[in-house]
N, C-alpha and C positions, 0 to 999 in steps of 0.2 A: 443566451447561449447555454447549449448542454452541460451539463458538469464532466467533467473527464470519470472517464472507468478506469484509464488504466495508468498510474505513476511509475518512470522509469528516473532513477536519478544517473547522474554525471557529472565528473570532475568539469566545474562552473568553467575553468582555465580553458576549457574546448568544448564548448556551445555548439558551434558549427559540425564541430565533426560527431558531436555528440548525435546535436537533429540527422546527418546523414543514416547514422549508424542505426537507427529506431527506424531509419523510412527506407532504410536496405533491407534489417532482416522481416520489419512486416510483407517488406513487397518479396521477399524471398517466399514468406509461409501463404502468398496469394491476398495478404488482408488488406483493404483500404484503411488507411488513420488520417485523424485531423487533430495534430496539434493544436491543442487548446491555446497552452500555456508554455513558452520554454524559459527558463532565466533562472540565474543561481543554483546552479546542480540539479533542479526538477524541471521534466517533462509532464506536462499531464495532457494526456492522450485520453480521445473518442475513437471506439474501435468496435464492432461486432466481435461477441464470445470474448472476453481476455481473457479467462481461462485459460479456455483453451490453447489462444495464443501462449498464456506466458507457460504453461507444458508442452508446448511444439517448438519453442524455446531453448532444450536442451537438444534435438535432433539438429538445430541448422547447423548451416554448411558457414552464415556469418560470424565472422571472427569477432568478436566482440573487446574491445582496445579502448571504447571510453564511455559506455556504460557500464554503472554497478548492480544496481537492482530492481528487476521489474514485477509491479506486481498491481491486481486488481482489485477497483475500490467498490466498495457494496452500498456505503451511505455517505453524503455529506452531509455537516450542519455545521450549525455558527461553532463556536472555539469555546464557549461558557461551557464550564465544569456541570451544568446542567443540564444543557444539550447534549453534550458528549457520552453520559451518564445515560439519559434515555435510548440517544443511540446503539450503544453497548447493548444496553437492556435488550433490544429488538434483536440486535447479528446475534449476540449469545445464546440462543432459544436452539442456532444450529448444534451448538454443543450437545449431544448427548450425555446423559448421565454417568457413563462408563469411560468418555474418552474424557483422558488429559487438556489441559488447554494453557496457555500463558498470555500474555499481554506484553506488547513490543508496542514502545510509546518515544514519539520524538518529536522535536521540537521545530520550526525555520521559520527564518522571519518573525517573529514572534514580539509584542513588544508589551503586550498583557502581563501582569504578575499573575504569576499560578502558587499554588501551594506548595512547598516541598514534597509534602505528600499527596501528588496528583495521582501519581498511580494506585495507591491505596484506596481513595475517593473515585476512582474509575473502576478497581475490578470489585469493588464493595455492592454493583448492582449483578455481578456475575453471580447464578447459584448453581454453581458445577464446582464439585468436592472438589475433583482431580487435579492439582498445581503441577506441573511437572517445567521446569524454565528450562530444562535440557533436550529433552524429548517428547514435545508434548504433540498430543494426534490433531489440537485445532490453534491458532493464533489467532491474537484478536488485535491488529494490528492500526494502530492510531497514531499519525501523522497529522500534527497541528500545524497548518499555513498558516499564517499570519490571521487574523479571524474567522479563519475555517478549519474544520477538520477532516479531514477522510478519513474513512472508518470500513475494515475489510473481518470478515471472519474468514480464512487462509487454514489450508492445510499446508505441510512445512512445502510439500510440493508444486506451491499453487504461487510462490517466492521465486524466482531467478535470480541466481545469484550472477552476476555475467563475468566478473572475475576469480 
C-alpha cells in the first residue's frame, strides 16, 4: 500500500462524521482520495497535489465541524531518532539560507521511549541560521505514529487549520 500524502486529524469522538467531512470537501474541490488509514483523531489520505488541495482549502464552501488540521506529507520512515534525523536532513535542503524555519514535533500512539530532548537531536541535522517559533517562512513538521514518522517541509500556508 501507498503511503498517505496527506494527514487530516479529528476529534477521535466522531470518526464517522469526521471521514464524511474529508470526502465532502475533496469531492467539493473535484479531487479523488483514498483513505488510507482512519482511527484515533488521524486520517491519512492518498490524494493527487495536497498542496494544492490543502490551499484550495481555505476557499471551500464546506463547513468544516469536525476536522482540525490538514496538512501534506513529503517523507515517511521508521520513528528511530536516526531515521528521522536523515529525513530532516533531506526536507531541510528546501530551507533557503535567508528564510526562517521552526520544527512542529508530535507524538500518537507512541510506545518507544525517546529522549527529552528529541527535538534538539532532530533540528541539530537542520543548518539554516534562521529560528523564528513565531513567524517562520518554512516548517518542518514531524509527526511520530506509532513506529513511523511523517515528515513535511510546510510553508505556515501549506497547514489548514479547519477550526
Amino acid at each position: 500500500m501507498a503511503d498517505a500524502n496527506l494527514i487530516v486529524t479529528f476529534d477521535p469522538v466522531h470518526q464517522e462524521s469526521a471521514k464524511a467531512e474529508i470526502e465532502a470537501a475533496l469531492k467539493e474541490l473535484g479531487k479523488k482520495a483514498k483513505i488510507l488509514d482512519i482511527k484515533e483523531g488521524m486520517a491519512q489520505v492518498s490524494v493527487d497535489k495536497p498542496r494544492e488541495i490543502v490551499k484550495s482549502l481555505k476557499k471551500a464552501k464546506t463547513k468544516f465541524t469536525y476536522t482540525f488540521y490538514w496538512w501534506p506529507v513529503d517523507e515517511w520512515c521508521k520513528s528511530s531518532v536516526e531515521k528521522m534525523k536523515d529525513c530532516i536532513k533531506k526536507v531541510q535542503t528546501g530551507i533557503k539560507k535567508e528564510e526562517s524555519w521552526k520544527m512542529d514535533l508530535a507524538k500518537r500512539k507512541v510506545t518507544q521511549e525517546y529522549p527529552k530532548d528529541l527535538i534538539i537531536k532532530l533540528t541539530d541535522v537542520v543548518d539554516k541560521p534562521k529560528v523564528d517559533l513565531n513567524n517562520p517562512d518554512k516548517i518542518i513538521k514531524v509527526e511520530i505514529i506509532s513506529d513511523k514518522a511523517a515528515i513535511s517541509l510546510l510553508t505556515p500556508n501549506e497547514i489548514f487549520k479547519a477550526k
